[in-house]
C-alpha positions as CSV (number, residue, x, y, z in Angstrom):
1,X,85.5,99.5,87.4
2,X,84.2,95.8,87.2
3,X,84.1,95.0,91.6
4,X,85.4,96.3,95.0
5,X,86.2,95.4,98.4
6,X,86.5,97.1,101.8
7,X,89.7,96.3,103.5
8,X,89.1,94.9,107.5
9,X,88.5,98.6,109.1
10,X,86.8,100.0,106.2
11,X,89.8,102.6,105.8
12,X,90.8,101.5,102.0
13,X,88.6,100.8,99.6
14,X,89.8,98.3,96.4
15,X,88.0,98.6,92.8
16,X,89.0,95.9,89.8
17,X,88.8,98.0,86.4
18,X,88.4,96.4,83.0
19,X,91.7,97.3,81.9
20,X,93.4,94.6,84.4
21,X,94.8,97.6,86.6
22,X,93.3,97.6,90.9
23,X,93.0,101.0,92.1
24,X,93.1,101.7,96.2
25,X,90.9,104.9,97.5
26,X,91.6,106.2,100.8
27,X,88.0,106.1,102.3
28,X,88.2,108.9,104.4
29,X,89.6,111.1,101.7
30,X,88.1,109.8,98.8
31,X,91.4,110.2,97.0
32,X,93.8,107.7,95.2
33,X,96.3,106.4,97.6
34,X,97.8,103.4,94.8
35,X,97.8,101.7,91.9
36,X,98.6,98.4,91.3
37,X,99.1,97.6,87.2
38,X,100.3,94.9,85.9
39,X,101.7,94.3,82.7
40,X,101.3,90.9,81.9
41,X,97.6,91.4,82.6
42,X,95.3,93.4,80.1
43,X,91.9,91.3,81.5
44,X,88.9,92.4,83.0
45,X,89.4,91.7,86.7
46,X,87.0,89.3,88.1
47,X,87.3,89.8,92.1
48,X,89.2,91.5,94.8
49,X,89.8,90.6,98.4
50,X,92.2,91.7,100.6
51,X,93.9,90.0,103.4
52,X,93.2,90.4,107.1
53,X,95.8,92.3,107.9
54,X,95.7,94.4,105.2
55,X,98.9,94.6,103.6
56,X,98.2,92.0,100.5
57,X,95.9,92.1,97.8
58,X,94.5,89.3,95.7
59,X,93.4,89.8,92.4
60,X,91.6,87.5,89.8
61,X,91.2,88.1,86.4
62,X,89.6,87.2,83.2
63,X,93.0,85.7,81.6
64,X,92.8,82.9,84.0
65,X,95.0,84.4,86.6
66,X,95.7,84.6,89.9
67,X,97.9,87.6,91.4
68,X,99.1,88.7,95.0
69,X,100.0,91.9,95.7
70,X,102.2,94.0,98.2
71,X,99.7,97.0,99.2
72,X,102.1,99.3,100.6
73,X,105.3,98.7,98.1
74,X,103.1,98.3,95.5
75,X,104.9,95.0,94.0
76,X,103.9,91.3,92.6
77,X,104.1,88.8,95.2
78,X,103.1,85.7,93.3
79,X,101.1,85.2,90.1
80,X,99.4,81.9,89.0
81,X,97.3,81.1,86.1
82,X,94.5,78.2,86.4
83,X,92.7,76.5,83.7
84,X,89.4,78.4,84.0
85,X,88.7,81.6,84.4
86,X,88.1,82.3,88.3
87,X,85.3,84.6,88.7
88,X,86.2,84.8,92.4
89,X,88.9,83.9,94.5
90,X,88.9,84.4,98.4
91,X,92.0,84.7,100.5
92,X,92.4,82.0,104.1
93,X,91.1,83.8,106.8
94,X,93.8,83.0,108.7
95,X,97.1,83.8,109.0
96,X,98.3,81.5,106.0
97,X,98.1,84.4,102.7
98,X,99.5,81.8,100.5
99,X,96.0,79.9,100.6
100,X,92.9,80.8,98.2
101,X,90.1,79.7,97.7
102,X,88.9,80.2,93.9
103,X,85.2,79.4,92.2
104,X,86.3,78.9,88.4
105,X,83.9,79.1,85.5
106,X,83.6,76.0,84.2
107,X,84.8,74.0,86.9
108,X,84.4,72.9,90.4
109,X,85.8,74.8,93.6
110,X,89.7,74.5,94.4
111,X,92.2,75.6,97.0
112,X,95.4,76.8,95.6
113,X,98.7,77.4,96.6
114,X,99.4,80.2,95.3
115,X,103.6,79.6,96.4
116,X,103.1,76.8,94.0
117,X,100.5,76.9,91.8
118,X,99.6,73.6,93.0
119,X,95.4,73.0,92.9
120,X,93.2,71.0,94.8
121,X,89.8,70.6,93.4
122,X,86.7,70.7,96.0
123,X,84.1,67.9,95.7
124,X,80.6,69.8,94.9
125,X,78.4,66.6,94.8
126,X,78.2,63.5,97.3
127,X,78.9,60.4,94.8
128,X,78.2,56.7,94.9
129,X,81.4,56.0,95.5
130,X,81.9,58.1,98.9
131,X,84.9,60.0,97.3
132,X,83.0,63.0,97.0
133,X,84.1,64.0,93.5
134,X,81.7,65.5,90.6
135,X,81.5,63.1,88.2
136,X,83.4,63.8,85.3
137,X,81.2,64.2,82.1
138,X,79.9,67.4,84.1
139,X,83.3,69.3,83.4
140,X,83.7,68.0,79.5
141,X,82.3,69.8,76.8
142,X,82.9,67.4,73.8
143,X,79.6,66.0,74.1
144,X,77.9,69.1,73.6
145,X,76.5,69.3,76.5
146,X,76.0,72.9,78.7
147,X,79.0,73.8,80.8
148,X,79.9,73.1,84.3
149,X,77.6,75.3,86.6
150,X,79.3,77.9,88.3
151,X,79.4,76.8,92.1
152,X,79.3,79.1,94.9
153,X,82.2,78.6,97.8
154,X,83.4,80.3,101.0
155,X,85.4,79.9,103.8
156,X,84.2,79.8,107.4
157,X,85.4,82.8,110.0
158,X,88.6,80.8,110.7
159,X,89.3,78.9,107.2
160,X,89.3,75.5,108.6
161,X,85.9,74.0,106.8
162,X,84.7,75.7,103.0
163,X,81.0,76.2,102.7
164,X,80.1,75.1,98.7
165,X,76.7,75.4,97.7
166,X,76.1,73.5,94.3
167,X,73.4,73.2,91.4
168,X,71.6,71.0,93.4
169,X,70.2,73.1,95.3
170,X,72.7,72.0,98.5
171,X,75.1,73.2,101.2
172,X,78.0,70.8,101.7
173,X,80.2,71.5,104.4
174,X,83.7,70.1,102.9
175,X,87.4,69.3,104.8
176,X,89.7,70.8,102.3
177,X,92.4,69.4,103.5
178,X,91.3,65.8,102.8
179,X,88.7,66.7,100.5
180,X,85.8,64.9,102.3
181,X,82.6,66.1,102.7
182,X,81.5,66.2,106.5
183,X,77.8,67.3,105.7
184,X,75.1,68.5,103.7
185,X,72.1,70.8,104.1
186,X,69.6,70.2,101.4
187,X,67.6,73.8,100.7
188,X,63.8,73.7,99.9
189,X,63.2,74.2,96.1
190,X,66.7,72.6,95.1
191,X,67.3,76.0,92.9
192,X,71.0,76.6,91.8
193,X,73.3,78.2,94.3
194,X,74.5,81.6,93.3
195,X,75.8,83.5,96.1
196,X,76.9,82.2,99.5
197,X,78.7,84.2,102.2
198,X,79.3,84.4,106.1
199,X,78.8,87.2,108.0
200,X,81.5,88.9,109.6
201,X,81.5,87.4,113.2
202,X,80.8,83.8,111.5
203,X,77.2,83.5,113.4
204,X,74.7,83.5,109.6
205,X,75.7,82.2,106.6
206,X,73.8,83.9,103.6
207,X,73.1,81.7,100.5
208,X,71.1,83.6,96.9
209,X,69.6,80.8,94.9
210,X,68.0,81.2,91.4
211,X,64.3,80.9,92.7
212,X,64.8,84.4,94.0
213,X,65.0,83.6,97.7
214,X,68.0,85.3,100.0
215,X,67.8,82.4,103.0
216,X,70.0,83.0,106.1
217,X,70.9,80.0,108.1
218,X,72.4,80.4,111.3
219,X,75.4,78.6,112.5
220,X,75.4,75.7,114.9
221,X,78.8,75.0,115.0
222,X,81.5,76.9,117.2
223,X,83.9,79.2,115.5
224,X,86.7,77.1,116.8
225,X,87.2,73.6,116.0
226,X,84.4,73.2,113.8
227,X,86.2,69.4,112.8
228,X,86.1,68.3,116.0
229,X,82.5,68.8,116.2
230,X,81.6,67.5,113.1
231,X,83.7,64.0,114.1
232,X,81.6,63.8,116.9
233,X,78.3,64.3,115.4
234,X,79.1,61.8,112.6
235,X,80.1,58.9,115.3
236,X,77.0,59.8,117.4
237,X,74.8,59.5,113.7
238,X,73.1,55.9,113.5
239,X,72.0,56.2,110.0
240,X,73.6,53.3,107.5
241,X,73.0,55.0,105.0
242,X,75.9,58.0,103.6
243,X,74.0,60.2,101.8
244,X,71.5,60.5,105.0
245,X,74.0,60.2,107.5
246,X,75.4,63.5,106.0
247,X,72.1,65.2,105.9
248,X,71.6,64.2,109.8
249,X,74.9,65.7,110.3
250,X,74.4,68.9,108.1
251,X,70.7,69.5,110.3
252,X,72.8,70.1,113.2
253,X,75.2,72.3,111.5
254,X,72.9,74.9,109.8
255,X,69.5,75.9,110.8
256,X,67.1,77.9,108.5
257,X,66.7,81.3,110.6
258,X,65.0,83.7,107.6
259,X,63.6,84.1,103.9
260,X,64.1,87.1,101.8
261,X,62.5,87.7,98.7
262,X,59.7,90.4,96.6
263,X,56.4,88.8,96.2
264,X,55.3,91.0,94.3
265,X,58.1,91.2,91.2
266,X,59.8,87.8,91.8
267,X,63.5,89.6,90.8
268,X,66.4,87.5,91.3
269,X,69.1,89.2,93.8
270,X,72.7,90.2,92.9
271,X,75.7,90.3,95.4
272,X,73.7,89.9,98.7
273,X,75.7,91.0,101.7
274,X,75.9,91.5,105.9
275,X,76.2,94.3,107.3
276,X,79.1,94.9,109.1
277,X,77.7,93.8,112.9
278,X,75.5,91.3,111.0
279,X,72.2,93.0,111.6
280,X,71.4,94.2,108.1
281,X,71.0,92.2,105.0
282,X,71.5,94.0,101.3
283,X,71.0,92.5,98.0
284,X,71.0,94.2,94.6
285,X,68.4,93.6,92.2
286,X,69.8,91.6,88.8
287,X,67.3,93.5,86.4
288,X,68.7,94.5,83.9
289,X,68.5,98.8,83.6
290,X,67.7,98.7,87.1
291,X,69.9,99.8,89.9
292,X,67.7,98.9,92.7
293,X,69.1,98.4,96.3
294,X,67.1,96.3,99.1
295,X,68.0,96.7,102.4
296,X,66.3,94.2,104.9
297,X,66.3,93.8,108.9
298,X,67.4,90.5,110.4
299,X,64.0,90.0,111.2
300,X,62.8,89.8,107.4
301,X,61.3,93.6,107.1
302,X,62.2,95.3,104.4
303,X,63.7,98.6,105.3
304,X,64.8,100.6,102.8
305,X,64.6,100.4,98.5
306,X,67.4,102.7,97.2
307,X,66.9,103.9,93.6
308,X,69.9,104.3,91.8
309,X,70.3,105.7,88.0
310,X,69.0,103.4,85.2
311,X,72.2,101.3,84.7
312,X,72.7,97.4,85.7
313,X,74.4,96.7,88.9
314,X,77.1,94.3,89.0
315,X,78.9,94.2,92.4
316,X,77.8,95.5,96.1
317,X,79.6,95.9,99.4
318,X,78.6,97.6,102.9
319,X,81.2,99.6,105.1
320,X,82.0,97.3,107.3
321,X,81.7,100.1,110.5
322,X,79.3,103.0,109.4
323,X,76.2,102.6,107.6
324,X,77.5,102.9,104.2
325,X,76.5,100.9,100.9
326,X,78.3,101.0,98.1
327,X,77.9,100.0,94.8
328,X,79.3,99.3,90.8
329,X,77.0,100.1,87.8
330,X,77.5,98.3,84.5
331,X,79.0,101.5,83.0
332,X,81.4,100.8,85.9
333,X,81.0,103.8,88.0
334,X,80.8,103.0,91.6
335,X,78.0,104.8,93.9
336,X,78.6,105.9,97.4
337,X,75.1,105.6,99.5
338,X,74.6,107.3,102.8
339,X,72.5,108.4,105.1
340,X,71.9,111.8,104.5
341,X,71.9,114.0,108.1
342,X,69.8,116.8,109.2
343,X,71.1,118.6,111.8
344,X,68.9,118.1,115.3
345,X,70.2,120.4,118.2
346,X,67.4,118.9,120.4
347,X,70.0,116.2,120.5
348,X,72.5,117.9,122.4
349,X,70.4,119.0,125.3
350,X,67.5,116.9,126.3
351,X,65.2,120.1,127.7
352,X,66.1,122.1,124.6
353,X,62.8,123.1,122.5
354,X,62.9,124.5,118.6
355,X,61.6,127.3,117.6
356,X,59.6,128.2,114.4
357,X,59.4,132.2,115.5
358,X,60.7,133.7,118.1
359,X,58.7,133.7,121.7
360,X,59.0,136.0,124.9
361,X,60.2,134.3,127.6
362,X,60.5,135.7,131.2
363,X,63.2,133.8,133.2
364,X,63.0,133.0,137.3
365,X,65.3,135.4,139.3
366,X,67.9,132.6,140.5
367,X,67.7,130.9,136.8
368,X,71.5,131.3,135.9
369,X,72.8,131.6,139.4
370,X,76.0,129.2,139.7
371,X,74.0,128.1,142.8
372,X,70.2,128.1,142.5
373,X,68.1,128.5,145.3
374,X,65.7,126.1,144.3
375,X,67.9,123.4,143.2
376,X,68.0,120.9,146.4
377,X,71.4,119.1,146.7
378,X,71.1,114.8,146.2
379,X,73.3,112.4,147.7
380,X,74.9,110.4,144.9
381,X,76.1,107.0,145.6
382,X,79.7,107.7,143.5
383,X,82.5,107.5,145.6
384,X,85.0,109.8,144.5
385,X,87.8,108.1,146.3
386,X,87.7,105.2,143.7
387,X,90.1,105.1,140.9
388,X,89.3,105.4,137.9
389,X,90.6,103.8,134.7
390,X,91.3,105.6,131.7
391,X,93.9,103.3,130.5
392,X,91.3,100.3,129.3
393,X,90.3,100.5,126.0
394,X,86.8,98.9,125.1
395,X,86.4,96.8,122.0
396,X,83.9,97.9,119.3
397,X,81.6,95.9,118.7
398,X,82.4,94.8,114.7
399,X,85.6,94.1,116.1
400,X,85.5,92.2,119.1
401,X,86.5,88.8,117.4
402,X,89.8,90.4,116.5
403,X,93.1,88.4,117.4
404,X,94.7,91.3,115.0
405,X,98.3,92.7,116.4
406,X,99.6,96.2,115.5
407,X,100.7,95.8,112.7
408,X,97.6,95.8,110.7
409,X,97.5,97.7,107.7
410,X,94.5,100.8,107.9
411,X,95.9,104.1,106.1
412,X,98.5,104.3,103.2
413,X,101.0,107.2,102.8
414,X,99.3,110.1,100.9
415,X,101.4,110.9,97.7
416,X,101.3,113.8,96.7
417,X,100.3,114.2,92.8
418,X,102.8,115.9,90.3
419,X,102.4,118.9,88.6
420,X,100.8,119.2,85.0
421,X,103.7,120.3,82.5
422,X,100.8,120.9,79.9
423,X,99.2,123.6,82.5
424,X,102.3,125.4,82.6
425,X,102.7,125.3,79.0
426,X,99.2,126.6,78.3
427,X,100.1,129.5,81.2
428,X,103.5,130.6,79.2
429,X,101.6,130.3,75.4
430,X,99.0,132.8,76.9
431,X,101.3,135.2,78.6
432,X,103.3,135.7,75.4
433,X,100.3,135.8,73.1
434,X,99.0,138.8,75.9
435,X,102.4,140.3,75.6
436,X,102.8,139.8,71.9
437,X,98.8,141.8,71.5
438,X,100.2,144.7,73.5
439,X,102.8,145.5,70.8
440,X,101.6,143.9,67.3
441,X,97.6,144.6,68.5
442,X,94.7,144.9,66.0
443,X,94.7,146.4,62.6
444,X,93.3,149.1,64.3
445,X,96.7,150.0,66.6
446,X,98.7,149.3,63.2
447,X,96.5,151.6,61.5
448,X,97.6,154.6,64.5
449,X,100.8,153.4,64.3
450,X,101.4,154.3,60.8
451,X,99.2,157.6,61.0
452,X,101.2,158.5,64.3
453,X,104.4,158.1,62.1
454,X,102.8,160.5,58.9
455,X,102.1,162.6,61.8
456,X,105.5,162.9,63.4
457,X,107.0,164.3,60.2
458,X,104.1,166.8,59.8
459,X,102.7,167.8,62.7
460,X,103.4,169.9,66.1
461,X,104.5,168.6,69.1
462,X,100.9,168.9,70.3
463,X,99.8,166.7,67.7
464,X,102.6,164.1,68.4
465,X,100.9,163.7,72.0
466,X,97.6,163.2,70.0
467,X,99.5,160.6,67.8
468,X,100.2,158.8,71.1
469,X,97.1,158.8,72.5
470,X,95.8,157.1,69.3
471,X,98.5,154.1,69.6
472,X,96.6,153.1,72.9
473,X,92.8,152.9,71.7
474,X,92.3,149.8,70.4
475,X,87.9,149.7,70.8
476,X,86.5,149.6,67.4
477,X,83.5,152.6,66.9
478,X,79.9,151.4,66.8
479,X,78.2,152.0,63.2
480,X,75.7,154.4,64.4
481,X,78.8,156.7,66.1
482,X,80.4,156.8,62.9
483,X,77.3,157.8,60.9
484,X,76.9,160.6,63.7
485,X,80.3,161.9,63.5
486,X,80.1,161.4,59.8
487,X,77.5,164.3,59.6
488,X,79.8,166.6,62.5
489,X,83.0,166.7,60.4
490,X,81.0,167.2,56.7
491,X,80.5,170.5,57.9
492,X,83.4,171.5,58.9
493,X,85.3,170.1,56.1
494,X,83.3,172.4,53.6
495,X,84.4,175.5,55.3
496,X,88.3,174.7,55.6
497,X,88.2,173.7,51.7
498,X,86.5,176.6,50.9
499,X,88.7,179.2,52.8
500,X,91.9,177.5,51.6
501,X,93.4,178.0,55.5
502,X,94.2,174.1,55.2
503,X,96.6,172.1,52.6
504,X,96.1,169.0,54.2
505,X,93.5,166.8,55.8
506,X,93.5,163.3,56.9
507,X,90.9,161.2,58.9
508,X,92.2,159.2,62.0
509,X,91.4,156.5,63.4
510,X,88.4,157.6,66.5
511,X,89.0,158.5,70.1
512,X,86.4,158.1,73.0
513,X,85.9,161.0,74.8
514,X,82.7,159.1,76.3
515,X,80.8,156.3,76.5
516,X,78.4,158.4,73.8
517,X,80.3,160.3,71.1
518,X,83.3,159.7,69.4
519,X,85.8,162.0,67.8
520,X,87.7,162.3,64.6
521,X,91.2,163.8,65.2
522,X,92.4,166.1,62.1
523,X,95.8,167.2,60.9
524,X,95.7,171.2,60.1
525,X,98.3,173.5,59.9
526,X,99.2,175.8,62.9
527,X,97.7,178.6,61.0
528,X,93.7,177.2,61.2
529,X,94.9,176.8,65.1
């Protein structure tokens, strides 16, 4: 698994693999609930994201493509290819799911119709000119020079304005629709822009840069009509100048609220995240061999450092209801963190007291009456004739912002897996080789089996019972059993020569009369009976 993503309730969770197939685990189950392969595409898969409501899926990968996908029928929508590779592509916020916003390799920002296939490229640099286009020679490579910076790009909480932070160390604020840059907000350092993401109620805007610092800005613009604003704020601007009047604008959109970063090793950060309810910042550490986990409060303390096995991590994303991190290695298993619980029972009564031994306790003689005599009855101020409603539902708190109808997409259908035909085959190949060792058995059995036949022809009927026995013993004799009852039957066998009572004798094969000794069994002649 190369990345993941949590659908809008946290339900499903989406994982990219390397062999261009997206796998969806039911959450709560932890069990496969689809797959989604594609044939056309054998890539690594860059990103995943899915769309508010759930029911589409949109998929970048490393063969330059582009593909939307039907969760629940499990089928192609759309598929585009770009010219670069997109190493993330993010669906509109709103309701419009033929609209992405992709961050290629080599190449600035674009918005594409994914109905299409039509592109428009994002400007990631104020020009001379006032177009607001990169200049050219940064995207060519014949000149040998180094290739187009990745750029960093996201959409606000409703998709009207895209947030792009560039190699300049700067937040522009850009219309994609006309492709016009309505502000910028310089950051101190002017580092590259790696990461840059909005939390989920659209109040802090996160931004990773390459001098190690996670900075959260907070947002000064409403989540509604963010254009109209920004028109206003640029006519009220007196500055002449455009490159200034932009940064006067872009001071009243973002303000600098926190700075996150180690001191004391200087890592750079990987994947940085919100919470879900925007309390909690996360960032992975980019060492390599480390899987380190920072967890920081809003207020810039750091929390919790969670240690992980020594593998790199490469992607990161927090449940966006419980407090649940998860997280991809390089080896590309993904890691479930949680808290882990201890069970309190002071919790469930406030007077109730644990015990490390036990302790005599003499109770009060109207302790468990229904009515105590000591308890004193107080006047509440309720007033039972008032009705009361049990029809309102409240809002949680994550997911209070939501303009979501009913039909949003939370659980998939659990299918249910097929049987193994190889486990059944194993099961039959071992019942016939059991029932094929009951009759064929060890050389031992085959060895009775032809003395019990000798025997049938010269033997009496007691014997032939004997001769039976002998086919059912199959335990081999120990060594120092058959030296014993090597020296028993010497004796024996002496005598009966001797006398000339016997014409024939034969050593069988040994029956266990215990778990000590060990018998030979020899044919004689009804006579030395």
């Amino acid at each position: 698994m190369k990345c993941i993503a949590f659908n809008r309730r946290g339900t499903l969770l989406a994982a990219g693999c390397a062999d261009g197939s997206c796998i969806i685990w039911d959450f709560e189950t932890r069990g496969i609930a689809k797959e989604l392969h594609d044939k056309d595409c054998v890539a690594a898969i860059t990103s995943v994201c899915w769309s508010k409501d759930g029911h589409c899926i949109l998929v970048s990968a490393a063969d330059k493509s582009l593909t939307l996908w039907d969760v629940v029928s499990g089928e192609k929508i759309t598929r585009t290819t770009l010219q670069q590779t997109p190493l993330q592509a993010r669906l509109h916020p709103g309701s419009a799911k033929s609209l992405c916003l992709a961050c290629p390799l080599s190449s600035a920002p674009m918005i594409v119709d994914l109905n299409t296939g039509s592109t428009t490229v994002l400007p990631v640099s104020v020009s001379d000119t006032g177009a607001g286009l990169p200049p050219p020679s940064r995207n060519k490579f014949s000149d040998g020079s180094p290739p187009f910076t990745p750029t960093a790009a996201c959409f606000n909480k409703y998709g009207d304005l895209v947030y792009v932070g560039n190699s300049k160390g700067e937040i522009l604020i850009v219309d994609h629709k006309n492709k016009q840059v309505r502000a910028v907000v310089p950051i101190s350092g002017g580092s590259v822009i790696k990461n840059i993401v909005f939390s989920r109620n659209g109040q802090y805007l996160l931004t990773n840069s390459n001098d190690r610092t996670i900075r959260i800005y907070e947002n000064l613009l409403p989540l509604k009509d963010g254009l109209k604003v920004l028109d206003e704020l640029s006519t009220s601007c007196d500055e002449v100048d455009e490159a200034e009047k932009l940064k006067a604008v872009g001071s009243k959109c973002l303000a600098l609220f926190r700075e996150f970063q180690d001191s004391i090793t200087k890592i750079h950060w990987k994947v940085p995240c919100f919470s879900g309810d925007g309390e909690w910042v996360v960032g992975g550490s980019a060492s390599k061999g480390e899987h380190k986990i920072y967890i920081w409060d809003r207020a810039g303390h750091l929390v919790k450092i969670l240690e992980g096995p020594k593998e790199a991590l490469i992607d990161l994303a927090w449940h966006p209801v419980h407090p649940i991190v998860v997280s991809v290695s390089l080896t590309g298993l993904v890691y479930i963190w949680a808290k882990d619980y201890t069970e309190n029972w002071s919790a469930f009564a406030p007077d109730f007291k644990e015990l490390e031994e036990n302790e005599e306790y003499i109770e009060r003689e109207d302790e468990f009456d229904l009515m105590p005599e000591t308890e004193k009855v107080k006047d509440t101020d309720v007033n039972e004739d008032d009705e009361v409603d049990i029809m309102t539902v409240e809002n949680e708190s994550v997911f209070s912002d939501s303009d979501m109808s009913q039909e949003e997409l939370c659980f998939l259908p659990a299918v249910p897996c097929p049987d193994v035909p190889e486990q059944q085959d194993k099961c039959v190949g071992s019942t016939s080789k059991l029932t094929d060792s009951n009759h064929s058995g060890s050389p031992l059995s085959e060895e009775a089996g032809q003395n019990g036949q000798a025997m049938n022809h010269a033997s009496s009927p007691v014997e032939e019972d004997t001769g039976g026995t002998r086919l059912k013993r199959k335990r081999k004799p120990s060594e120092k059993g058959m030296e014993l009852q090597a020296e028993k039957v010497r004796k024996p066998l002496k005598t009966m020569k001797s006398s000339g009572k016997i014409s024939k004798i034969k050593n069988k094969p040994v029956l266990e009369q215990d778990t000590d000794s060990y018998v030979f069994a020899d044919d004689v002649t009804d006579e030395y009976h």
